[in-house]
N, C-alpha and C positions, 0 to 999 in steps of 0.2 A: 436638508436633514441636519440637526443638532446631534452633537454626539456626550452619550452619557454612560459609561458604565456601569452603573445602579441606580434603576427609581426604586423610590419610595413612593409606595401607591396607600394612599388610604382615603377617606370620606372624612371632610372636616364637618358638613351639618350634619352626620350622624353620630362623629365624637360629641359634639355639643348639646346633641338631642340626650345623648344615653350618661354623660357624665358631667353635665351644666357646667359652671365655669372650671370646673378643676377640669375641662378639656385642655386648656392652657398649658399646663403642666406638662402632656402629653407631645403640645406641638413643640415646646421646649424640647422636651427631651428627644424628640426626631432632627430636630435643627441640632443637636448635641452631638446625634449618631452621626448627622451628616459632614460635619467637620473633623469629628472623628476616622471617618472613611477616608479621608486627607492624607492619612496617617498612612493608611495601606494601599496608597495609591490608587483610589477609587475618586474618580469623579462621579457624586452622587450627587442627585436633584430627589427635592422631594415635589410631589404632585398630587394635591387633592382632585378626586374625581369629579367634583360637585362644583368646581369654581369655575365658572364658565370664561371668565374673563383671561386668565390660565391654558384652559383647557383649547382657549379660540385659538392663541397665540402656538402651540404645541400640534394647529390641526385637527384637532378632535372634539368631538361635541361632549358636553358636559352630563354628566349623573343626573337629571332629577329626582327619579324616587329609587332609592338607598336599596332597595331589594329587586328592582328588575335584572334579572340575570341580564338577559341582551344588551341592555344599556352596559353596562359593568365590562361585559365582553368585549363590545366595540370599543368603547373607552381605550381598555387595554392595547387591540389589536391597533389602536390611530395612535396611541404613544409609543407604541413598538417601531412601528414605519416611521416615525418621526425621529426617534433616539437610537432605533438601534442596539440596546444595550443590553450588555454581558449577564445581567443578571435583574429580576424583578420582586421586591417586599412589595409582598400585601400585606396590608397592618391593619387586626382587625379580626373580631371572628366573623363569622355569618351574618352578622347582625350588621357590621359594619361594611364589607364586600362581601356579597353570595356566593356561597360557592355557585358551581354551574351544575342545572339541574339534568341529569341526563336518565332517558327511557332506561329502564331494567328490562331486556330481550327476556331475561328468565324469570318474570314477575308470577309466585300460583301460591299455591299452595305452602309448596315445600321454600319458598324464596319469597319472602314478606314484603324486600323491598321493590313497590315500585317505582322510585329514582333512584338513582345514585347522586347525591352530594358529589362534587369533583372540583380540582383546580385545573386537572389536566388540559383543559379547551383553552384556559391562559396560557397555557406552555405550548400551543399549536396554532400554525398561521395558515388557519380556516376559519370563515366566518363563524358566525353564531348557529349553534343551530342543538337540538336536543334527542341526535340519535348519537349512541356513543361511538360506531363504526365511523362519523366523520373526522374523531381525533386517534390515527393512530400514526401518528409523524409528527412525533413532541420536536420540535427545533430549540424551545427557551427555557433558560435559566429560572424556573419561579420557584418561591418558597413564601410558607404564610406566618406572621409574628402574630398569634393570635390573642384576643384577651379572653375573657372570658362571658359567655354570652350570657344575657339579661343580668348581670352585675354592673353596679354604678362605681364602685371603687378602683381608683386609677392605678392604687399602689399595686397591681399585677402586672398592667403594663410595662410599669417604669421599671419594674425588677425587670422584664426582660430584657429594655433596650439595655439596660445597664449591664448585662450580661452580654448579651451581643456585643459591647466599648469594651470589655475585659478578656475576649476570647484573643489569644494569640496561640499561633500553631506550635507544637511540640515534638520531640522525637517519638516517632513511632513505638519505639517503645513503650512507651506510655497508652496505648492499646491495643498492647495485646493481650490483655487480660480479659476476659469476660465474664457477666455475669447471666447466665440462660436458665429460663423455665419451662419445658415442656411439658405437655397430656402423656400420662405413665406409653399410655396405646399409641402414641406419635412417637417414641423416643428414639424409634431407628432413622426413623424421616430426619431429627431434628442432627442425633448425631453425625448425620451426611452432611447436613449443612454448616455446623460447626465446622467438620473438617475440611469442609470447603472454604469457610473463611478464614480460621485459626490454625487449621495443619493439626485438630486435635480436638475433643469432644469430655476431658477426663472432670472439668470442672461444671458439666450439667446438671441441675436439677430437674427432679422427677416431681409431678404434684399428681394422685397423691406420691407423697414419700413416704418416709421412717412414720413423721407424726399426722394426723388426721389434719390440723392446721398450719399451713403454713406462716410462718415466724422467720422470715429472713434478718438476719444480723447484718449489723454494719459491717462487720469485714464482708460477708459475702457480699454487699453491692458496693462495695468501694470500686471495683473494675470501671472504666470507662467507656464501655463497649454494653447496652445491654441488649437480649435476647429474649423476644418469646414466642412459643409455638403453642398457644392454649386457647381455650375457648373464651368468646366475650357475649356481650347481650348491650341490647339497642337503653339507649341512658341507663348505664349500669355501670359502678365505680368499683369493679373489681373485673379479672381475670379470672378462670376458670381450669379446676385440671381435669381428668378424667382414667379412670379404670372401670372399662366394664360401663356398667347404670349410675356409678358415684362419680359427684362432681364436684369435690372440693374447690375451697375458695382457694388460687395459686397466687394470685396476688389485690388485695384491695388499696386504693387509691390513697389511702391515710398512713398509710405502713410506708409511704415513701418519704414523710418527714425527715428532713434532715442525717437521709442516708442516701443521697446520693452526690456524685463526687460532681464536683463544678465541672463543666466539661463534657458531659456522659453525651453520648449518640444514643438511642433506641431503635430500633427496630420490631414492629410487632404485627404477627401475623393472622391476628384473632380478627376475628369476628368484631364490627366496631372498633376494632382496635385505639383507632386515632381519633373517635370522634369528640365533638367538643358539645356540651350540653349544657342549661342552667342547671347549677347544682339545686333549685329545688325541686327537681322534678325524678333525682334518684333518691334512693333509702339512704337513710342519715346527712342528708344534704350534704353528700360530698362532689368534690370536685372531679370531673374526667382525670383518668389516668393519664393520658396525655397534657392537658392542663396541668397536675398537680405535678409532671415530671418537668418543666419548663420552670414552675416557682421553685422544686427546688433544686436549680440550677443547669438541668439538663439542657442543652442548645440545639440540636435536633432528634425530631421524631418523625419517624415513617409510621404509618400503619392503615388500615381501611375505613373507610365512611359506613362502610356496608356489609352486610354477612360477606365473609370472605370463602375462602375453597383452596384445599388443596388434596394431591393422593393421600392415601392411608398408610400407604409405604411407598420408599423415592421419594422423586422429586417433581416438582412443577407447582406453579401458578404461584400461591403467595410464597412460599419456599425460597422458588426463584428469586424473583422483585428483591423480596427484602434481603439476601443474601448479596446480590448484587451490589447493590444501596452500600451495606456497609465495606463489602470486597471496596470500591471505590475508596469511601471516605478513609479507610485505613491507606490506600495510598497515597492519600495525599491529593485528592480531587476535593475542592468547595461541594460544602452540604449541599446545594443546589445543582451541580452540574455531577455528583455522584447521583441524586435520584433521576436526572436527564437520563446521561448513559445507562443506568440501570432501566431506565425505561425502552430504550432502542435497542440493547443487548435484546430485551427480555422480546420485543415483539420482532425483530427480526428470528431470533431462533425459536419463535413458535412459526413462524411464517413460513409459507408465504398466503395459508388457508387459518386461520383464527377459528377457534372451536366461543360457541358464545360465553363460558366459562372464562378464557383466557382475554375477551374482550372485556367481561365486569374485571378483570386483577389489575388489567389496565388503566381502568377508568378510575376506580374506588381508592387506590394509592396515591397520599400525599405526601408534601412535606412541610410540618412545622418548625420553624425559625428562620434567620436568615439566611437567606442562602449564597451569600455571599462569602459566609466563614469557613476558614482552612482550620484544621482542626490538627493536620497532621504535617509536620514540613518534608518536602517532598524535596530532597537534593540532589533529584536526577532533573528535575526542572532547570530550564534556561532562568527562570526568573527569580530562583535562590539567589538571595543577596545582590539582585542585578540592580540595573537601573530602574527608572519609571518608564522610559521607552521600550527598555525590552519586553515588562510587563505589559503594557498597553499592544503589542506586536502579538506577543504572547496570545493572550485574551483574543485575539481578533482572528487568528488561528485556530483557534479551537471551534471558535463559536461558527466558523463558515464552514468547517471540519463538519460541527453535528449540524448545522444545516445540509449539509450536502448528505449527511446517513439521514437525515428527515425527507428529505427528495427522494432518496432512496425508498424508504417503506413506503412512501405515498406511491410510487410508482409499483410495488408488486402487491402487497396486503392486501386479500381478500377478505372481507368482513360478516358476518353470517347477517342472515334477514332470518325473520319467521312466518314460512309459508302454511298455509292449513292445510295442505293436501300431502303428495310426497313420502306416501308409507315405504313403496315402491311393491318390487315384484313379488309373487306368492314363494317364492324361495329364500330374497332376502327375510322376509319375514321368518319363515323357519328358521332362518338361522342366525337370525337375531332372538329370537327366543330361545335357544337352545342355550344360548351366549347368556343373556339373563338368567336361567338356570344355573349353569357353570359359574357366574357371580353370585348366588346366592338372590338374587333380588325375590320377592317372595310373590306379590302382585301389583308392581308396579303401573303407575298411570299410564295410560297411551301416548304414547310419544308425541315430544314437539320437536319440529323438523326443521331445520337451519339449512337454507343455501348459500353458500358462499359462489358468488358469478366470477367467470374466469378473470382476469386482468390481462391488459396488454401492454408490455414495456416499449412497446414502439417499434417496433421490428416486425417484419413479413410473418413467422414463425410462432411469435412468442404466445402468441395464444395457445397453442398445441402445449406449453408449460407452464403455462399456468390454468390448470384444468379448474371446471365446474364441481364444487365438492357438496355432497349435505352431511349436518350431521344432525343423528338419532340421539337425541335428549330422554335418558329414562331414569326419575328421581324417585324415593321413597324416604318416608320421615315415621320416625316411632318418636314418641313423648310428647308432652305436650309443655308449654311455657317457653319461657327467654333460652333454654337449652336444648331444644330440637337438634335430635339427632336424623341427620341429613344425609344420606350416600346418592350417589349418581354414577352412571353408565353412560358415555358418550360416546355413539358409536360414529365413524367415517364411513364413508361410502361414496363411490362415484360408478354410475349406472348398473346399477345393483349387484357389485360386488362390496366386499366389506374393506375395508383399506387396513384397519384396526381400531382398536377401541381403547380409552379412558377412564378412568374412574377416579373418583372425587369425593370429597366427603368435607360437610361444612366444618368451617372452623369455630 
């Protein structure tokens, strides 16, 4: 085993397929990041996926064609066992490394998507494989440097690596300000999670608000921190608010020019949130919101590949994740190993029975930039102004730390399947209908039925506690277009009693 602190992963015959020789420039400026990383005491290697003669030397079989997910996968998982290392750039959108394509359990009518886009399968040390139930024990550090897809101009690139060589962490202070937008009808959700990450909620905005369009100012997004809880739509360069059947524009893709502060984290819990698209395939050829927040200066972004979900009041599912996410990064955790433990926080305290809801928030969350970057300096850390051993010790701690919490959920996590049968008894029934009633649902589709099979932690017993569960999936959708309004009813149950129930509502 070699040992390396950060790869750099990307495909050189697809930089050179999609940007002819100004690909150069590109591996320049990666060889630039990587002596840069020197700085911060990262021993970084870079490593194209495609170079066989590399890839022999490293243990693992080479890329041939640029879009096979499995290939891409393996690749990953044979340089991981080889290197070992603290953290992983994909450099690249989709075009250049795939995401990993995984089944959508809740694929119909009311849930359009069926795959989910995901990185998540790179951050878990499980084969390849395309049900999302096999990734739910993230162990690694990954984060994606995206460019922009079907675009031949380098100059987006190079802004970000350049961005990533200028990031140096700050005092905390420095974000605690925020900038959030929520759906008028979310605002009590949204204000909980504010105060769950800020200790305070006084600075959110409503869409709609005051005016029918919203017009954010420079001082409102100069905060470093941003926030949102609003609806999004599949290749569509805007955000979304909502009161009622209105759904004003909360934020479009263009309005982010040059108002935001070098530095900024986002978080977003929309629908699409994070995805990455050629701009000409949305209205006015602009750019993904995530996209246009990286050119202008932004260094990480969470958000979803896929219609997202969360309650209508409270907490859970996107909610959680992204709150996590940034709770972390404001301590002082690297962008990459904040959406990690964000990711094991959030599936351990849904556990130890996974509702198929809380498997797609798992799946469909990313993260873009490097994730290598501290954002915030953390002086409760041993490796504050320490040496390079301490930090190399450091690092090496942590990373067997969330290995062994990834041991951990692979060993209890029950995952749901979808079986066709499984109504159950003439009583559950009633009283699950009585239950849809008392929700409002008006004539919901017949139920699609989740079993979750017990687990066994290796003990005489332990099957007795980690019981057999299913759950009753009951959606309903009013409107029609990019903004389907979505509610769901998840009921629990194990041998036809009700255990309790869920409700969701797209974002």
């Amino acid at each position: 085993m070699e040992n390396a602190i950060k790869l750099i992963l990307t495909n050189k015959t697809a930089l050179e397929k999609k940007y002819g020789s100004k690909h150069k420039s590109i591996l320049a400026a990666l060889e630039s990041l990587r002596e840069f990383d020197k700085t911060r005491r990262l021993d970084t290697r870079i490593i194209f996926l495609d170079d066989a003669a590399l890839m022999k030397k490293c243990k693992a079989k080479a890329v041939t064609d640029t879009l096979d997910a499995k290939q891409n996968k393996q690749a990953v998982d044979a340089l991981y066992k080889h290197f070992s290392p603290g953290y992983i750039l994909l450099v690249g959108a989709q075009d250049i490394i795939p995401f990993q394509r995984l089944d959508n359990l809740l694929f119909s009518e009311d849930d359009e998507d069926k795959y989910i886009p995901s990185d998540l399968p790179y951050a878990c040390d499980v084969p390849y494989n395309t049900k999302p139930g096999k990734f739910i024990a993230p162990a690694r550090v990954v984060g994606r440097l995206p460019d922009v897809p079907g675009q031949n101009d380098p100059a987006y690139l190079l802004s970000l690596l350049k961005d990533s060589m200028a990031v140096k962490p700050v005092a905390r202070k420095n974000y605690h300000a925020y900038f959030s937008v929520s759906v008028f009808d979310w605002q009590k959700s949204t204000e909980q999670s504010l105060q769950n990450i800020f200790g305070g909620f006084k600075s959110l905005q409503l869409s709609p608000g005051k005016g029918k369009v919203a017009k954010w100012t420079l001082s409102q997004m100069k905060p470093k921190v941003h926030f949102y809880n609003c609806h999004g739509a599949l290749d569509d360069a805007a955000y979304y608010g909502q009161k009622g059947n209105d759904y004003p524009i909360a934020l479009q893709s263009d309005a982010l020019t040059k108002k935001v502060t070098f530095g900024t984290v986002v978080a977003a819990e929309c629908c699409y949130g994070a995805q990455l698209f050629d701009p000409k395939v949305s209205d006015g050829h602009l750019l993904s919101i995530a996209n246009n927040y990286l050119l202008n200066h932004a260094v990480a972004f969470t958000g979803s590949s896929t219609i997202a979900y969360g309650p209508p009041q409270g907490q859970g599912l996107a909610d959680l994740l992204t709150q996590y996410f940034l709770i972390n990064v404001i301590n002082g955790a690297s962008t990459g190993r904040a959406l990690l433990e964000a990711r094991q926080r959030f599936l351990n305290e849904m556990g130890p029975t996974l509702d198929p809801y809380e498997l797609k928030t798992a799946a469909q969350f990313y993260l873009l930039g490097d994730p290598s970057l501290v954002l915030v300096e953390n002086e409760t850390d041993p490796n504050h102004l320490a040496k390079s051993k301490s930090f190399v010790n450091t690092l090496q701690n942590r990373r067997d730390n969330m290995e062994a919490k990834s041991k951990a959920l692979q060993g209890y996590i029950s995952t749901p399947e979808k079986v066709d049968d499984g109504q159950g008894s003439t009583t559950l029934k009633k009283e699950i209908k009585t239950l849809l009633q008392e929700r409002n649902f008006d004539t919901p589709a017949p139920a699609k039925v989740f079993v979750n099979e017990g687990k066994s932690s290796g003990t005489r017993d332990a099957k007795s506690f980690r019981p057999t569960v299913k759950f009753h999936v009951y959606s309903e959708s009013a409107g029609e277009g990019k903004l389907k309004k979505t509610k769901v009813l998840v009921v629990k149950e194990k041998n036809n009693q009700i255990l309790g129930f869920r409700e969701y509502v797209r974002k």
